[in-house]
C-alpha positions, 0 to 999 in steps of 0.5 A: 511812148518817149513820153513815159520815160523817167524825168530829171527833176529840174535845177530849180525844184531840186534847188528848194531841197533841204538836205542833211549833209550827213545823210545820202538817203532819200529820206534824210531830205524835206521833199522839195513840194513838201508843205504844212497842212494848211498850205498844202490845201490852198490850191484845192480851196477853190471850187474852181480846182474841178473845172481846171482837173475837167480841161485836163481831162480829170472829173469829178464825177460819174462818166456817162456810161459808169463803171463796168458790171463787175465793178459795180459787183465788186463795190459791192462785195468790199462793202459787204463782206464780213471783216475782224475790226480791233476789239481795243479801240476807241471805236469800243462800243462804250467809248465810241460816243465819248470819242466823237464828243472828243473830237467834234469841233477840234482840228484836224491833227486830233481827228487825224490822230484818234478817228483816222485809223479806224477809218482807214486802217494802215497796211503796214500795222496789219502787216505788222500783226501777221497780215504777211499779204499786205508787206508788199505795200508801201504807204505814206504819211502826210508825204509829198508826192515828189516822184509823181507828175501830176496833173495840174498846180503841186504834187500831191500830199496825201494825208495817208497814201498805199501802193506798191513797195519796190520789194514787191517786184522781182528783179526783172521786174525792177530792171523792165521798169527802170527807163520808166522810174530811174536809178535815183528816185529822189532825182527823178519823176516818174508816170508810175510813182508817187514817193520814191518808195511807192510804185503805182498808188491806188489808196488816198485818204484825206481828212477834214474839219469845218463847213464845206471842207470835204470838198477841198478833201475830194478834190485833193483826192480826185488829183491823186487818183487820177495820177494813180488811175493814169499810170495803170492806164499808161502802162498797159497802154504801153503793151497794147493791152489798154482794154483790159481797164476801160471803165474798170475801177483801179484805185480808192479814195476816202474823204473824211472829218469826225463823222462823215465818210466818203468813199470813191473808186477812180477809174478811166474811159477810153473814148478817142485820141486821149483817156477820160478820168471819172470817181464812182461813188461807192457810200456816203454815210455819217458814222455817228448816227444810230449809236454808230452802227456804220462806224466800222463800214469804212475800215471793213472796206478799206481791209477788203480793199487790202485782201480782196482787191490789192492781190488781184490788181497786182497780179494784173500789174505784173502781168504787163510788167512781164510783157515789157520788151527785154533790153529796152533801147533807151536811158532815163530821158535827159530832159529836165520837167521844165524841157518837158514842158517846152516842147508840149502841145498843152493849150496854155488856156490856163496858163495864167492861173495861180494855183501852181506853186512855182514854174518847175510845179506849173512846168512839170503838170503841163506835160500831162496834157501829152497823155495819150492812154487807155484803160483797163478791164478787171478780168481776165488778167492772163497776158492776151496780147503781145507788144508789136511795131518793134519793140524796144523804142529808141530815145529821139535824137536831140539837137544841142539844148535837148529839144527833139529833133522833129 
């Protein structure tokens, strides 16, 4: 499980960082993977981007055996369930129709700006007016994901993005999880974070305009979420309890433009050596027609994704965080992303595909392919299952250059 340790970013990707001399924040610094709009969607452009996610075990699509019954029980309930929506909005019955002729045929700053919200309500503004749940979220705007590893080509960048904030965790929490995420975020990369103030993601939204965009929309999605679905499945695969998620949806995503909405739940399957990534579709709708009467479907779901769902997979979180050996034996790994990649037993089939950014991007996705995960399952979430074979795992020795001795 050395695999699952913090990673020191490498010199070259480190090097692309533009800091403020004044400021020693994180947040004081432009992301090394960090892009505009446009360039940040190139890679995903290509219909081609699902066949390379599929070789690395990602697809986009449903698994043959689908999601499990209480899944299928829960899509149900989040869209079902009643919810409050904003009385002032521009979704306002007499203004909703002046809104979608505002923003037809303009770009995606503008339908960001006046239709996002309402589709995909933020977390922290309902934290803001009194949902005192949700504070223990954190969400990103338009943010590299530079504390992810990803899959495949550059991290992603959501459009907007919800997981854990690190206030969330207790301090035994906090000190269980640090050889797994490190003391310096904006120095290292990390199996179970997305920014270096968001701990396990589970909530994407990406947002479009023009024919055929969507798609690019999905595939940037299924990205993200794989990463996300990933990190839980690592982590109980890390106290024996991967069971526990097999086919059992662990994150969100939501695709959008100025009328038509996808929603997918992101889950993984346990068959053989390695975890196989799925999306279930959960609605596909145009919010425009009959005078808008699924106008408010989105953001219902999103806000009993918030209520419903986010308390209990926490909890299920936690609970295997909890079951982490006490005084774990090993540092943050000392191995670079491009050392990383060195030693990995990836194929190199795709190897000279253009979609990643740089070396240190290309390096850094290719050490997924290590992946040795399973799953979870959505129910009891009581810990079942006590860690064996030792325990505390010890870092491998090194010869001179980092590389594991064998």
């Amino acid at each position: 499980m050395n695999y699952l340790l913090a990673r020191k970013k490498s010199a070259t990707s480190l090097g692309r960082k533009k800091s403020d001399p004044g400021s020693v924040t994180p947040s004081s610094t432009m992301p090394s993977d960090e892009k505009p709009r446009e360039a940040k969607s190139a890679p995903y452009a290509r219909s081609s981007y699902a066949t390379i996610l599929a070789t690395r075990g990602s697809f986009m699509d449903k698994s043959e055996q689908g999601i499990t019954h209480r899944s299928k029980g829960l899509c149900s309930s989040l869209l079902e369930k009643a919810q409050t929506v904003p009385l002032e909005s521009l979704f306002r019955d007499d203004l909703f129709e002046t809104t979608c002729h505002n923003t037809r045929d303009r770009n995606e700053a503008m339908v960001i700006r006046d239709i996002a919200p309402l589709i995909v309500p933020s977390a922290q503004t309902l934290a803001t007016y009194g949902a005192t749940h949700l504070e223990r979220l954190t969400e990103s705007v338009n943010e590299g994901w530079n504390s992810a590893i990803p899959v495949y080509g550059p991290r992603p960048q959501s459009d907007y993005s919800v997981g854990f904030g690190r206030s969330a965790f207790t301090d035994d929490q906090l000190e269980k999880l640090k050889p797994f995420v490190g003391d310096i975020a904006e120095t290292l990369t990390s199996y179970f974070m997305a920014t270096w103030r968001m701990y396990f993601p589970f909530l994407t939204c990406e947002v479009k305009c023009g024919a055929g965009a969507l798609d690019i929309a999905d595939r940037q999605n299924a990205h993200s979420m794989t990463i996300a679905v990933r990190a839980v499945v690592e982590l109980f695969r890390y106290v024996k309890r991967e069971k526990e998620v097999d086919r059992e949806i662990l994150a969100f995503s939501i695709s959008h433009d100025h009328r038509t909405v996808r929603i997918y739940g992101h889950y993984a399957v346990i068959e053989g050596r390695e975890p196989k990534y799925y999306r279930n579709p959960i609605r596909t709708f145009d919010f425009t027609e009959l005078d808008g009467k699924e106008k408010w479907t989105a953001y219902k779901f999103t806000k009993n994704v918030y209520d419903i769902w986010m308390p209990k997979h926490f909890q299920r979180i936690c609970s295997a965080i909890d079951e982490f050996p006490p005084d774990v034996d090993f540092d943050v790994s000392q191995q670079s992303e491009l050392q990383f990649t060195e030693r990995s037993g990836l194929s190199q089939d795709l190897e000279t595909y253009s979609l990643a950014q740089s070396s240190a991007d290309s390096g850094s996705a290719q050490a997924q392919a290590d992946i040795q995960s399973s799953v979870v399952d959505t129910g009891d979430i009581t810990p079942n299952t006590s860690l064996t074979e030792g325990g505390a795992l010890k870092r491998p020795r090194t010869e001179r250059g980092g590389r594991i001795r064998r």
